[in-house]
N, C-alpha and C positions, 0 to 999 in steps of 0.2 A: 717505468719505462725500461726498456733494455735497449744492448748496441748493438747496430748492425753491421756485421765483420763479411767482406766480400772477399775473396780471393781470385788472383788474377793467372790464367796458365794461356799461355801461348805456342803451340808446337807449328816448328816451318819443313816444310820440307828443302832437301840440298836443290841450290841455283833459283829457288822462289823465292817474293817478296810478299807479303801479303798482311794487313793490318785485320786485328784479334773482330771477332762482332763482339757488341755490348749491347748491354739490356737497357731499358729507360726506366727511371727512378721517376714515378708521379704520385711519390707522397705516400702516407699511410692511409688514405679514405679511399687511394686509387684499389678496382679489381682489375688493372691491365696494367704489367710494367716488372720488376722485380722481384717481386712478393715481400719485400719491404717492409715490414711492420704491419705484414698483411694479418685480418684478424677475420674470425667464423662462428658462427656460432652454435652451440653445442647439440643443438635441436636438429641443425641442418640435413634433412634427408638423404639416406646413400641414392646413389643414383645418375643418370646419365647427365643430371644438370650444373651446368657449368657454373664452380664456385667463383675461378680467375683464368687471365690469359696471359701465359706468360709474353711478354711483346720487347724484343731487340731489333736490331737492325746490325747489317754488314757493312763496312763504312764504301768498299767498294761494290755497292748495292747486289750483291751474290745472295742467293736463299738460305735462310738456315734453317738448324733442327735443332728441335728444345728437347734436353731431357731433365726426368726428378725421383730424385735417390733421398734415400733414410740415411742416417748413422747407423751402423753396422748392429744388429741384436733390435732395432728399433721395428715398432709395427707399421706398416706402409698405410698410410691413411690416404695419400692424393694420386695421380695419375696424369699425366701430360700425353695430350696429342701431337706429336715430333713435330710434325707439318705446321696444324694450328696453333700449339702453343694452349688449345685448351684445357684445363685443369679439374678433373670431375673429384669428388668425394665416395670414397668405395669403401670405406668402414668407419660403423657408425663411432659418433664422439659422445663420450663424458667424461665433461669436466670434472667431476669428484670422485672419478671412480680410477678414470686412467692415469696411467704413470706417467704422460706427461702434463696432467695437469691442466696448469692457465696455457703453455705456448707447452712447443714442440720443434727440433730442430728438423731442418728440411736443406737437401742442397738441391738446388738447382743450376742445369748447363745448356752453351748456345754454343754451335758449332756450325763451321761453315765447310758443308761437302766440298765445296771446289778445290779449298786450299787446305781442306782438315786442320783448321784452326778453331781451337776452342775457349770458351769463356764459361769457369765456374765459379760460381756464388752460392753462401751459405747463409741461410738466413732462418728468422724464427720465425713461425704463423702463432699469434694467440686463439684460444679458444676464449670464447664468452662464454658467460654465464644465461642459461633458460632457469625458467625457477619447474623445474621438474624433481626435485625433491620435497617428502614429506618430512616435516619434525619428526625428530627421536626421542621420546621418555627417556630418563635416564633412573638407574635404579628400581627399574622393575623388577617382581612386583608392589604397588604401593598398600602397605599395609598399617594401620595406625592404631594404638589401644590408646583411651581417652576416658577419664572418670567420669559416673555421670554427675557430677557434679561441680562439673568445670563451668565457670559464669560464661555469660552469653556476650561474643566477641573475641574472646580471644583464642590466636592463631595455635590451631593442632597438627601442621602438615605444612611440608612446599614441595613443589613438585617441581622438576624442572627436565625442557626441553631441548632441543639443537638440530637446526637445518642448514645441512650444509653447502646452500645456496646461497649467493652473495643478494649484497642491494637489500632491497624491501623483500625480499626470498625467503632471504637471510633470518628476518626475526620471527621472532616468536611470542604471541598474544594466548591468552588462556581463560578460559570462561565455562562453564559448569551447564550437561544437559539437565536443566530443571526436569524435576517430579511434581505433584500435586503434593504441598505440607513437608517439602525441603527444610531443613535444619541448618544447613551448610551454603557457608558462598567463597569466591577466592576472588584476589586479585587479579586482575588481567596481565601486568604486568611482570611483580613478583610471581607470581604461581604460590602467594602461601594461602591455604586453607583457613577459614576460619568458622569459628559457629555464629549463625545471624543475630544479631542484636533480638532481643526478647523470644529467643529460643532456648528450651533446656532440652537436654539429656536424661531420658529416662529407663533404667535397666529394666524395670518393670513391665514398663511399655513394649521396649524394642532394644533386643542386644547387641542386633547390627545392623549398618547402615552403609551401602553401597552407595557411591556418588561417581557418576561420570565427569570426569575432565576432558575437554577436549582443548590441544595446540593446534593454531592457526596460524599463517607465516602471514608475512606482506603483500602476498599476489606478484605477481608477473607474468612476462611474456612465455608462449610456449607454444610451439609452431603456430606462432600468427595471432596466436590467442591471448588475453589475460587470464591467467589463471590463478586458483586460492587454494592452496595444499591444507588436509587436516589431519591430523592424526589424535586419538581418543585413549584411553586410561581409566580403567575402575581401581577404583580407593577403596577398600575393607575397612571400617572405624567399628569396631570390637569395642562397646561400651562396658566400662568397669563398675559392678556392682559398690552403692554405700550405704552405709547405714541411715536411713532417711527416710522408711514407709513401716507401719505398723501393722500389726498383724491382721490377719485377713480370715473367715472365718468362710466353710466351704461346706457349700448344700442349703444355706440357707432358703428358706424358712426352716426353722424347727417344728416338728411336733412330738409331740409323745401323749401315748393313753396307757389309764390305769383303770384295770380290769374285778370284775368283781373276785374273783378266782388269784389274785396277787397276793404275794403276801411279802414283809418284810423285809428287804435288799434285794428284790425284783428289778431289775436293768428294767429301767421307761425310758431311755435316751443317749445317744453318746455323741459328742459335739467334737469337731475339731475346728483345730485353725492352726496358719502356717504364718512363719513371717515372711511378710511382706517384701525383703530384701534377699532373694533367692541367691546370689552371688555366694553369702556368708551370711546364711541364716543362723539367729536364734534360739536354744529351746525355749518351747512354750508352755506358763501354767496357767491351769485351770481354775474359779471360785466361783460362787455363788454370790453375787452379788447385793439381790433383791427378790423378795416374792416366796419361797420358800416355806415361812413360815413353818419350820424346824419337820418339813414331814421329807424334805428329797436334800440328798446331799448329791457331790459331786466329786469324782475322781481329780487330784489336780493335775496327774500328768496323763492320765487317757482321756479325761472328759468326760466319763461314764456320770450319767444323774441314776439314783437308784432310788427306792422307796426306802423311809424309815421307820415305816408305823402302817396297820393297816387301811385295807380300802374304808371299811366303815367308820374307824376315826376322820375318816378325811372332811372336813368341812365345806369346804365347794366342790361344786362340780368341775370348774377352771381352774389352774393355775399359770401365771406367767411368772418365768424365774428370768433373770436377769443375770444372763453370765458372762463372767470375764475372764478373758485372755490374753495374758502380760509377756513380754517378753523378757529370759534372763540373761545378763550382763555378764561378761568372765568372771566378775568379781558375784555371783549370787544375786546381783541387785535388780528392783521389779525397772526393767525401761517401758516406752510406750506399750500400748493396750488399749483394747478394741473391748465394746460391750455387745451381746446380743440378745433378743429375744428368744426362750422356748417356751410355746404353751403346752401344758399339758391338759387334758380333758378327761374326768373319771367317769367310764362309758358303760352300759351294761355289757354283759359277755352274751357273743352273737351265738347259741348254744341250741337253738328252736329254729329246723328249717320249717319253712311253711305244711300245711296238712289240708286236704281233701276227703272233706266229710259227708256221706249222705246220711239217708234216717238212720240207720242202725249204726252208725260210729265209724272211723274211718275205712276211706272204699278208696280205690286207684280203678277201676272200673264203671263204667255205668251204660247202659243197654236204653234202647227208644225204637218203637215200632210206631211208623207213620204212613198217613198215603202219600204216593210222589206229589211232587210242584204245590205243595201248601203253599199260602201267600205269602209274599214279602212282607215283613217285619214283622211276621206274625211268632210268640216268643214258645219255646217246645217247653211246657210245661210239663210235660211226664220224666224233666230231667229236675232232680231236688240236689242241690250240688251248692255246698257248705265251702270256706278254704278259709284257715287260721293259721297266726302264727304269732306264738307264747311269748316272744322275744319284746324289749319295750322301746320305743324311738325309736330311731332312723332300722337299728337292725330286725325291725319287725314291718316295716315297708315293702312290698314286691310286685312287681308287676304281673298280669293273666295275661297269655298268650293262646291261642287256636291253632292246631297248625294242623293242615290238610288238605284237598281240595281248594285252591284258591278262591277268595272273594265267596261262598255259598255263606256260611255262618259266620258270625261275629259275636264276640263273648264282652258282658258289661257284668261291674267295670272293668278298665285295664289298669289301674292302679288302687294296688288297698292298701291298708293302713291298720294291723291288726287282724283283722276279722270281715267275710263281706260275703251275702249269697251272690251266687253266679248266677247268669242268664247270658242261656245261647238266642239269640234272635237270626229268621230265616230271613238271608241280605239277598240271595240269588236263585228265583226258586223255578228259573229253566234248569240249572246243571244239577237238579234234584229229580232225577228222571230213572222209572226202575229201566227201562230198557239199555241204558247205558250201565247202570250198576243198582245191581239188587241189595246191597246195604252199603255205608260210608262210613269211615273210620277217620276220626281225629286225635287225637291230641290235646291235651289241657295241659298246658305250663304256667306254673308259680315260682319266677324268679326274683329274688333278691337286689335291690337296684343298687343301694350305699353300701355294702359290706363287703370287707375284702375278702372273705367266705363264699360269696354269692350263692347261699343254700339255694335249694330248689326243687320242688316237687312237679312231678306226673302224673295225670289218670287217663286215661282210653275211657273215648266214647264211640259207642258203635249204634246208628240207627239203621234198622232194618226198615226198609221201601215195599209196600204195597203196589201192585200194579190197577193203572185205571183206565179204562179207554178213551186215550189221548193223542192216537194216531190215525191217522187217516190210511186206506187201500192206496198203494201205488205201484204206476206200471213201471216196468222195468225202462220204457222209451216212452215218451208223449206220441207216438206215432209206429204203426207197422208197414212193412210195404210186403207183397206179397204177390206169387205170380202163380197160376193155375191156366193148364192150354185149356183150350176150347174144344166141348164135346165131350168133356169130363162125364163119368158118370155121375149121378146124385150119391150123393153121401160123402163125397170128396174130402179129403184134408186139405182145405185152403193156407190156416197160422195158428201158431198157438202163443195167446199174450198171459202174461205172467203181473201179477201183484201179490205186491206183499204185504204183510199189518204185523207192524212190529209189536203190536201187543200180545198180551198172552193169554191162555184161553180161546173161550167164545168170543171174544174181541178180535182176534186174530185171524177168526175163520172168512175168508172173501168166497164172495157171491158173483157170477159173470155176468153179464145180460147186454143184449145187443139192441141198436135202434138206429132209424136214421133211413133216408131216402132210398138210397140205396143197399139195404139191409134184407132185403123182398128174399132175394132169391139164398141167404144162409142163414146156419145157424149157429152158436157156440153153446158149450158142454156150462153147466153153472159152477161146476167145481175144479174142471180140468183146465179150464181158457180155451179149448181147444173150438175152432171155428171151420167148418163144413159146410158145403153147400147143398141145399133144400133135397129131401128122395128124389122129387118131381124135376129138379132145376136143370134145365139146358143151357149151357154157356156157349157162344156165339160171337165171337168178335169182328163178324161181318157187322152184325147188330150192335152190339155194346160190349166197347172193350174196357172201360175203365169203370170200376165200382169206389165209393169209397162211402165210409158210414161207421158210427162209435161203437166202444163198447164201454162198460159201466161195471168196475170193480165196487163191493158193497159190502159192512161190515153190518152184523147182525145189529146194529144200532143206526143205522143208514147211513153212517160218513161213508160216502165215495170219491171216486177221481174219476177220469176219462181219457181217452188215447182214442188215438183216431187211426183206420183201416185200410190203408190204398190196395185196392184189389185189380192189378190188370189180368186181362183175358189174354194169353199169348196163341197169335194166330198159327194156324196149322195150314198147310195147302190141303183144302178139301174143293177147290170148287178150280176145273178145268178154262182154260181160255175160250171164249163163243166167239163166232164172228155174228154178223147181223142175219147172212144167210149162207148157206154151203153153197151156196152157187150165186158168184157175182158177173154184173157185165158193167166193163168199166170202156169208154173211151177216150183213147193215148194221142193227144197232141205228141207232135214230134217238137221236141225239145221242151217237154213240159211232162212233169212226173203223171202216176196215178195214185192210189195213196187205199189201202185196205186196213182195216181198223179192228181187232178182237179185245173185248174187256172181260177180265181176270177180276171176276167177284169177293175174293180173299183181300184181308184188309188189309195186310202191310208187305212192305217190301221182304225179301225177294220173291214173294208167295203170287205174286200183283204185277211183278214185274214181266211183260211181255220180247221175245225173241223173235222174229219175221224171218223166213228162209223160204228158198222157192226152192222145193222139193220136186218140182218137174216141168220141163217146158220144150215143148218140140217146134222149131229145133231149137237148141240150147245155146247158150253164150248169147243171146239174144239182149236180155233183160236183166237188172242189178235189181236188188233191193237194199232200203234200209232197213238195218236189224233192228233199230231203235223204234222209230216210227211208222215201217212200214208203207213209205212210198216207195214204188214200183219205176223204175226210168229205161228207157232203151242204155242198150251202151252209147258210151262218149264218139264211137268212129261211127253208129246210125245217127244219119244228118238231117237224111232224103226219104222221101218216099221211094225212089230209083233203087238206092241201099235195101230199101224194106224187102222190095218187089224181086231184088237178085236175092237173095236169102230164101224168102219162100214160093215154093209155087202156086199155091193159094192167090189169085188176084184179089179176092177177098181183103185181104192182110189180116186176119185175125188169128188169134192164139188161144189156145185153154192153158194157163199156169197154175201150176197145184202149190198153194201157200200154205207154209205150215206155220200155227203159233204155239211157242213153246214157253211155260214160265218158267221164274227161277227156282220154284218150289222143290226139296229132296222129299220125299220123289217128284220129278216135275211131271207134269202132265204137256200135252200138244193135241192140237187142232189143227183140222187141214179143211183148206175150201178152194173152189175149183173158182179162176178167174180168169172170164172171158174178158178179150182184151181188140178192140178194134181202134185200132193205128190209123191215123189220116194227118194228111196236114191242116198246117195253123192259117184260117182262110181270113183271120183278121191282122196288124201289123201294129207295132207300136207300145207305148208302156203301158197304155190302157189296154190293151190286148193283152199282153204278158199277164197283167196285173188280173184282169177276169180269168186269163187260163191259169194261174196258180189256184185261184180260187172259189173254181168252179165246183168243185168238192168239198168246200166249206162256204157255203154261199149266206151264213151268218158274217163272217169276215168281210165281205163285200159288204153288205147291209154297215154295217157296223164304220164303213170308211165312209159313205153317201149320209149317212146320217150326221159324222160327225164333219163334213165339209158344210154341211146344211146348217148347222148348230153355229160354227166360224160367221159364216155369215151374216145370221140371224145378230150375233155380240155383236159383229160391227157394223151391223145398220141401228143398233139399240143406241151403241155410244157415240155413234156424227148423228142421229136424231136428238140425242142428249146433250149434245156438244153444238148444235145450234138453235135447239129450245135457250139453254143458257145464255149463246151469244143474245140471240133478241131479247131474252128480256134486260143483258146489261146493256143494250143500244137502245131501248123505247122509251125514246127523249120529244119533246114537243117539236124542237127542230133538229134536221139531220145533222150531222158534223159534217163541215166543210172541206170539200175537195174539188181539183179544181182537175180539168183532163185538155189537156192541149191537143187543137186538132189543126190539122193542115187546114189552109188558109180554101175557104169556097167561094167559087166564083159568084158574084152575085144575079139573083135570080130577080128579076125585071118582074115586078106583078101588075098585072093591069085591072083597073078597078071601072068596069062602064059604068056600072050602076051598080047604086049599093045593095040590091037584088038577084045582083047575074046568079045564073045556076052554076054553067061550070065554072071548077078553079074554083068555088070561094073559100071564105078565110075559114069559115068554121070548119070544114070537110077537111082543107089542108091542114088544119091542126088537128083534129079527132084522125083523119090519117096515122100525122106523125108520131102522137101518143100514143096510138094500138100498136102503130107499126116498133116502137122503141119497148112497150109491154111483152109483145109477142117475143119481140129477140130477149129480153129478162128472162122468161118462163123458159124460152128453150133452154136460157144458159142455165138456170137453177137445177133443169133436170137433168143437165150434163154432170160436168165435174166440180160442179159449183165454184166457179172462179167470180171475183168481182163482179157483179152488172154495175153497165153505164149507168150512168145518170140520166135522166129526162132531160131531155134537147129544149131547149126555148125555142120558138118557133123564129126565123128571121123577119125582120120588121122591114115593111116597105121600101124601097131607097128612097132618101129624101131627094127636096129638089136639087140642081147640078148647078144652082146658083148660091146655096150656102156650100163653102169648100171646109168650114170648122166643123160641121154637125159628118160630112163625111170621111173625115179626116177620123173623128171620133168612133164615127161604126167602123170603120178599117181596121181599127187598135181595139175593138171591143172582145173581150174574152166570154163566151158562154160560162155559166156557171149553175150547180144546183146545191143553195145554200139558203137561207134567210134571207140574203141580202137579192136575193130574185127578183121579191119584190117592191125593195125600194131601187132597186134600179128599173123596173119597170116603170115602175111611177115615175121615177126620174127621165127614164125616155119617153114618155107619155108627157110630163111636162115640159121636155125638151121640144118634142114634138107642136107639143101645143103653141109655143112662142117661135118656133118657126115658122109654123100655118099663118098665126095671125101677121108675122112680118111679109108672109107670101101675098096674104090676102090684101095685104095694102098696095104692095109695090104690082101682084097681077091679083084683079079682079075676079078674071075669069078662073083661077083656079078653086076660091075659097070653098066652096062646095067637097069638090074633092079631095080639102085637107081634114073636114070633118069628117066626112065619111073613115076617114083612117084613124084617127081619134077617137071614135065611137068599135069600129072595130081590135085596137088596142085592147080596148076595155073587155071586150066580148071576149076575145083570145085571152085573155088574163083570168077570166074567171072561169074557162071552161079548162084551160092547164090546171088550176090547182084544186082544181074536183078531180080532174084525172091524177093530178101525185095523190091526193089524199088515196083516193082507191088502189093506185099502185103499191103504196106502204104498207097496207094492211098485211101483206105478203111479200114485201121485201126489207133486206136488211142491208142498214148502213154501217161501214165501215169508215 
């Protein structure tokens, strides 16, 4: 805690009164009031944010003004708004860095303008503590030497830290970045080092060892946040060599060989070894321990093994000696020692490279004349080829090698053993070819496989190749194309095709010769390729412009090939444009062309191609043509005949126009023909009119429209003939399908029956009437647009008498129909019928007569209706 020390100043001015303002004292947690044991903390951001307020009053409530001052030499950390009294922070705080530390003295003053009365107080602000410092190592760098032979556990090092932040900031905790196979661990607390329980030290291994320490504080607050500070330390532990490993012995395996050619204290081997404790090593001596057998001694301080007796005294062919390696003490004494194995092996001397022998003794060459492409694996017996080597085991071992031309020959065997004849066998016998190479050169190699010598012998074989006839004539293209005009004379040079025969000799000579459909009209040379056309031959490409046809390369043994000849004829303009006749008469509808036609008998364009120009016409400006076609039109402003008639004086109106035709041929040629031209009007109107005067001058185009309107036709009366064969036969059913046609209500027709004989009016007539008269309306409609036909009308039935009101009540509401059910409603009105009469015939007498007669006529009309449907069906259909 500290004291809070205020002081009090008062200034009056002369003839005033006026009492001091004061500030208000709200405690040390208060930020409005004195600044009183005001506290901040170290993190707080500089800035316009209000840290306190300084807050007084004037006792005779007047305004006042706040100021805030440093101790003189001091750094200004706060700032006061005079008005507000608000208090910002304008440079930044730290607590362990700045001179003032935890607090800071600060004066602050309140004054009142009116009276210029003032109140100053001094006071202290504490700073807090943020945890924004990291631990500090102390005594760096950490460097430690440690024998390797310090037990496991106990402590080689402390290491210590310091954060000069308060609180949980403040301390300091310590723990070790682990490696894979650490040795080392420390206390958290202490900071002392120590080595991990069942861990050694070993110089041999490793003579130094880096370990990361890392100090960690407590954590805390730090703008707003918790925060965990760390700071880290490598440790150097420099392990100290001891005496505690024995000698160690370097290159092993051993070998050594004794040679036939050795003699007597011959170096076969020299052996070292180092001690094992490199820090403060040792010298080392050497001895033979075992194996020996008094023929090889040993140097004791170089290690050198040497011979002491000859190779041929020697008894085995192996020896293993058994050598040791002691280490000496300052005092001369043997300490630890290491044993090792050398074997030695008494070997022949590798002095006989291999050798290459044919009949007469050694050869390094050897010569073979063959035909080309002999068969595969077929073996070259004209080569007699020996290979030895003097030497005895391993150093008389070598391998046979080929070398040349890849993959054609292969040489057996490829490993000998002493002595072995050779055989070259043919593996590839395409790349044995004279045309590609008229003899082949290889190579024979005899190398050495186990010797560190790796002797080795060479011979050159060379086969000279025979040539056989094994190629075929070929053209230089599967195909020629070739152009010659037309009109040529005979003997012409058309092409000349080329083969060749890569054999040599008579084999190589080609033969030409021509065949083929169109071959008629040339010929080719048999030795030169050269192809001409016949003494006799006229070429025409009005007639025929394209030839094509083989020729037939031949080798004096008849292998040939073929190529094929495309011959076009290129056209010439030799043939001028015709018209049909030098003098035509054409007549000119007025606003319908006329149309002159010349054909150009040359085959191709622009030879072919015809030009139209009217080269004269009195009087002129009259008539246009087309250039292309050669229709002929008035101009666009002749309309009239009126036009025609003021133009020329001729009432005739005819013209002679002199039309020329020109082609496109260099040089071109033209034709001219005189066309009479009589003008009249168009005396018919309409498109069919139009339509005949376009094409009055091709009256195939007209044929050709009438024909194919006619052809229209003909399909669509094929397919509604087809299209109602189909319908009937999916409708021809025993009975029609039911439909029913509602008609306006008819009045009833009163029939009168005198006798069942009368002529006119009777029933039968009335119904053969209404049947024909309902068949005849069918046929007509069928042969219209074929829409529905009605139905057959049932004929109406007598009215009954006007004393049953049910039986009329019933014909009133009765619907015609023509269905199946026809005639069981007839029957049904027929027995309706019948049980009326008889109830008539009771109640009147006199009528009974006249109800059978209707009864009997029923029946009569029933059967002559369905002989008329039946006939009606045969040729109608029901929908």
């Amino acid at each position: 805690s500290s004291t809070h020390k205020t002081n009090f100043s008062l200034y009056l001015l002369p003839g005033q009164s006026d009492f001091a303002p004061y500030f208000y004292d709200n405690g040390p947690s208060s930020t409005s009031g004195n600044m009183a044991l005001f506290s901040i903390a170290e993190d707080t951001p500089v800035g316009e944010s209000q840290v306190y307020t300084l807050n007084g009053t004037d006792p005779e409530g007047d305004s006042v003004r706040y100021g805030l001052t440093f101790e003189k030499g001091s750094k200004e950390y706060f700032r006061v708004e005079p008005k507000s009294g608000r208090v910002t922070l304008i440079s930044e705080l730290d607590r362990e860095v700045s001179y003032i530390c935890s607090s800071a003295a600060v004066i602050y003053s309140m004054y009142d303008p009116s009276y210029l009365t003032y109140v100053v107080e001094k006071g202290r602000v504490f700073v807090t503590d943020a945890n924004d410092e990291k631990p500090e190592f102390l005594n760096l760098p950490f460097i430690v030497s440690v024998p390797e032979d310090t037990e496991a556990g106990s402590s080689i090092f402390k290491v210590q830290a310091v954060d000069k932040d308060l609180g949980s900031g403040g301390s300091v905790t310590y723990f070790l970045q682990t490696t894979p196979n650490t040795k080392f661990t420390i206390d958290g607390h202490s900071g002392v080092l120590r080595i991990k329980p069942g861990e050694y030290l070993d110089y041999e291994t490793s003579k130094t060892h880096f370990v990361t320490v890392v100090a960690k504080d407590g954590g805390g607050k730090y703008n707003g946040k918790h925060q965990v500070m760390t700071s880290s330390a490598t440790i150097t532990i420099n392990v100290l060599d001891a005496q505690d490993s024995p000698p160690t012995f370097v290159g092993t395996p051993y070998f050594g060989y004794v040679y036939e050619v050795s003699v007597p204290g011959s170096e076969i081997f020299t052996v070292f070894a180092k001690d094992g404790d490199q820090g403060n090593p040792n010298p080392i001596q050497y001895s033979i321990f075992n194996g020996s057998d008094g023929s090889f001694s040993i140097n004791s301080s170089s290690g050198c093994i040497t011979l002491t007796t000859y190779p041929i005294q020697l008894k085995n062919e192996l020896y293993e000696l058994q050598v040791k390696a002691s280490e000496v003490g300052p005092e001369n004494q043997l300490l630890d020692y290491t044993i090792t194995m050398v074997t030695i092996r008494v070997v022949d001397l590798n002095n006989h490279p291999p050798t290459f022998y044919g009949e007469n003794g050694p050869q390094n060459r050897f010569e073979l004349t063959m035909y080309e492409h002999p068969p595969e694996g077929e073996i070259l017996r004209g080569l007699k080829i020996t290979v030895n080597d003097s030497d005895q085991g391993a150093n008389a071992k070598f391998r046979l090698r080929l070398v040349g031309p890849g993959r054609v020959l292969r040489v057996v065997p490829q490993t000998v053993l002493n002595e072995a004849q050779v055989t070259i066998i043919v593996e590839n016998s395409t790349a044995i070819d004279y045309e590609k190479y008229t003899f082949l050169s290889f190579k024979l190699l005899a190398v050495e496989i186990d010797t560190p010598e790796r002797f080795s012998a060479t011979a050159d074989i060379i086969i000279h190749l025979l040539d056989t006839n094994d190629n075929t004539p070929k053209f230089s293209t599967d195909f020629y194309i070739a152009r010659i005009p037309e009109n040529s004379p005979g003997g012409s040079n058309v092409v000349s095709v080329t083969a060749t025969d890569l054999d040599s000799g008579l084999w190589g000579d080609v033969k030409y010769s021509i065949y083929g459909s169109g071959a008629d009209l040339f010929l080719i040379h048999p030795t030169s390729g050269i192809i001409y056309t016949q003494p006799w031959a006229t070429l025409d490409a009005e007639v025929k412009s394209k030839y094509n046809f083989y020729v037939k390369a031949e080798d004096t043994e008849g292998k040939y090939s073929l190529a094929e000849v495309f011959v076009t004829v290129l056209d010439l303009n030799d043939h001028p444009p015709e018209f049909d006749e030098n003098f035509l008469e054409k007549t000119m509808i007025i606003g319908a062309p006329v149309k002159v036609e010349a054909v150009d008998d040359d085959a191709e364009e622009p030879n072919n191609v015809i030009e139209y120009s009217i080269m004269k016409a009195d009087p002129e400006n009259v008539f246009d043509i087309n250039t292309s076609t050669g229709e002929i039109k008035l101009k666009p402003f002749i309309k009239s005949m009126e036009i025609v008639q003021n133009i020329t004086r001729q009432k005739d109106c005819k013209w002679s126009v002199v039309v020329q035709a020109r082609d496109g041929g260099s040089p071109s040629f033209t034709t001219t023909a005189v066309v009479k031209i009589d003008i009249t009007e168009n005396p018919l109107s309409g498109p069919m009119a139009a339509f005949l005067m376009q094409s009055r001058d091709n009256p195939l185009k007209a044929l050709g429209m009438v024909a194919g309107v006619i052809s229209v036709m003909v399909m669509v009366t094929v397919l509604i003939s087809t299209a109602m064969y189909m319908r009937n036969t999916k409708s021809n059913r025993i009975a029609p399908a039911r439909r029913i046609i509602r008609r306006k209500r008819r009045e009833q027709q009163q029939w009168n029956f005198k006798t069942p004989f009368g002529q006119p009016d009777s029933p039968d007539k009335v119904v053969a009437d209404d049947v024909e008269s309902n068949t005849a309306n069918r046929n007509k409609n069928n042969n219209s647009s074929w829409p529905k036909p009605p139905p057959p009308t049932a004929p109406v039935l007598p009215p009954p008498p006007l004393a049953n009101l049910r039986v009329t009540e019933r014909q009133r509401s009765a619907v015609p129909t023509i269905s199946g059910s026809l005639t069981s409603r007839s029957c049904s009105r027929t027995s309706s019928q019948k049980s009326l009469t008889s109830k008539d015939t009771e109640d009147r007498p006199s009528q009974s007569k006249e109800g059978n007669v209707s009864s009997a006529l029923v029946s009569e009309l029933k059967k002559k209706l369905e002989q008329k449907i039946i006939e009606a069906n045969q040729g109608y259909y029901y929908y």
